[in-house]
C-alpha positions as CSV (number, residue, x, y, z in Angstrom):
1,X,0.0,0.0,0.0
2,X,1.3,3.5,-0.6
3,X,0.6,6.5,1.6
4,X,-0.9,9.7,0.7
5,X,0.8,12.7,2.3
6,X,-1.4,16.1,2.7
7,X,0.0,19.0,1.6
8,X,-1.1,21.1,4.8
9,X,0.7,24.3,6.3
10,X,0.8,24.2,10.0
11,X,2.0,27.3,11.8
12,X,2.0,28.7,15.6
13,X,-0.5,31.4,16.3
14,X,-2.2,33.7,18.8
15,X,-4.2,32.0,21.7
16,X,-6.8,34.7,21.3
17,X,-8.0,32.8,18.2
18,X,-9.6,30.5,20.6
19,X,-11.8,32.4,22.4
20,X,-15.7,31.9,21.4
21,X,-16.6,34.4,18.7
22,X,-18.8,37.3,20.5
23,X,-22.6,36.7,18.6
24,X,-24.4,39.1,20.8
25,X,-25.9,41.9,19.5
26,X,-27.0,45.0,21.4
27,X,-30.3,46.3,20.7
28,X,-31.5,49.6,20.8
29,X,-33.0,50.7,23.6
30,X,-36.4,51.5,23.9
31,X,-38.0,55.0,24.2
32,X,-38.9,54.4,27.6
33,X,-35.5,52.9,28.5
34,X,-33.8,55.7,27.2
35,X,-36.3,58.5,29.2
36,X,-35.4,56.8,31.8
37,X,-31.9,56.9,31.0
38,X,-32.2,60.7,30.5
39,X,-34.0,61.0,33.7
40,X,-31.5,58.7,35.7
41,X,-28.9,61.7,34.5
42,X,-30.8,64.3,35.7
43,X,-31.4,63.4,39.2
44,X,-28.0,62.4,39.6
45,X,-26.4,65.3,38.4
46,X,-29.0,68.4,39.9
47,X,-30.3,66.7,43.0
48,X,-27.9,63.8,44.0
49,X,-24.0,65.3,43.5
50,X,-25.4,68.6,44.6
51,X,-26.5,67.1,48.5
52,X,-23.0,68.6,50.3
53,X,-24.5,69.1,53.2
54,X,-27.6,68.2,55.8
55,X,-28.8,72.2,54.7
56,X,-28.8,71.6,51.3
57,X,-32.4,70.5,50.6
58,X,-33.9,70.1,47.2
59,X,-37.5,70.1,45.9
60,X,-38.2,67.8,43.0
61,X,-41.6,68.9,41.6
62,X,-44.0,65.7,39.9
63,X,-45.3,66.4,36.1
64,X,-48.2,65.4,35.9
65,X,-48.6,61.6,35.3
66,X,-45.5,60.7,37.3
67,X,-46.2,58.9,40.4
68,X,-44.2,59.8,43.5
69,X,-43.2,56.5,44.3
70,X,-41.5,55.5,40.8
71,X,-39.7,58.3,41.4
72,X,-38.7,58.2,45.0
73,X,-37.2,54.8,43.6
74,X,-35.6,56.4,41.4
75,X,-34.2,58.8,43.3
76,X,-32.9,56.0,46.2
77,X,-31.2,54.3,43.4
78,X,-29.2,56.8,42.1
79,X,-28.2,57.9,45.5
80,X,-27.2,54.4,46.3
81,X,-25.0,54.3,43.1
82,X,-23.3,57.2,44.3
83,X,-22.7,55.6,47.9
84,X,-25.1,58.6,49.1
85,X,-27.5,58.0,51.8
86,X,-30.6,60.4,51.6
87,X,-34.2,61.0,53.2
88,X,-36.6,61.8,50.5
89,X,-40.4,62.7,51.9
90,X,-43.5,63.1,49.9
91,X,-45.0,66.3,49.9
92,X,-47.9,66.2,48.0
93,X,-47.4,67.2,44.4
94,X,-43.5,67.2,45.3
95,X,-41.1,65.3,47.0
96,X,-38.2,66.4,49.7
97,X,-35.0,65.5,49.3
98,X,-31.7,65.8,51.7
99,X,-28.8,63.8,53.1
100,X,-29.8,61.0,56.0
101,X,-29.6,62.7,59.3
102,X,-30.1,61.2,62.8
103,X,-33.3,63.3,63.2
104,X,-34.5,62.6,59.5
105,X,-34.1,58.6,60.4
106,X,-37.1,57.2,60.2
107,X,-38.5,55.1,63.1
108,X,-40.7,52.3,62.1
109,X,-40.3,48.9,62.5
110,X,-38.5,47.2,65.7
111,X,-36.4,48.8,67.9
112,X,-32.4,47.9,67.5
113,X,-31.1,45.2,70.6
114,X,-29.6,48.1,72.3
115,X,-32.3,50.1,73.3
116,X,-34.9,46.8,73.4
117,X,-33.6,46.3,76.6
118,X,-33.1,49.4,78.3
């Protein structure tokens, strides 16, 4: 029997030619998405990285059609992305919002261990 020889080039390469081939593909978002996008922005740059101080309060007035608890949400998320802790209180047609304080705290719920017992 005779053997057949292939004619093949073999040559070192990169082992970044292993990786999986990316084949997701970003969609657009939607309006909505990007409203809220555009609103995320907002809040965090006039209300949340202006908060320097406990005086520094700021009014953030409701269009109409906005509920004040999607937006108190909101609000406690983009403070949390920005490792800021604030009190935010509904006012009607208008929320209330400042840094936490001991006296803006709120007070529900159980008591903590330490004054349980006292």
């Amino acid at each position: 029997m005779r053997e057949e020889y292939f004619h093949v080039k073999i040559r070192k390469t990169d082992p970044a030619a292993m990786r999986p081939v990316p084949t997701v593909v970003r969609r657009a978002l939607s309006p909505r998405a990007q409203a809220r996008l555009a609103q995320y922005e907002v809040l965090r740059k006039s209300v949340i990285s202006r908060l320097d101080g406990p005086d520094d309060v700021f009014e953030v007035r409701l269009e109409p059609g906005e509920k004040a608890v999607t937006i108190r949400q909101r609000l406690l998320k983009v403070a949390a992305d920005a490792n800021v802790e604030i009190a935010v209180r509904n006012r009607g047609d208008h929320l209330l919002v400042g840094l936490m304080t001991p006296e803006r705290r709120s007070r529900r719920g159980r008591r903590p261990k330490s004054e349980a017992g006292a």
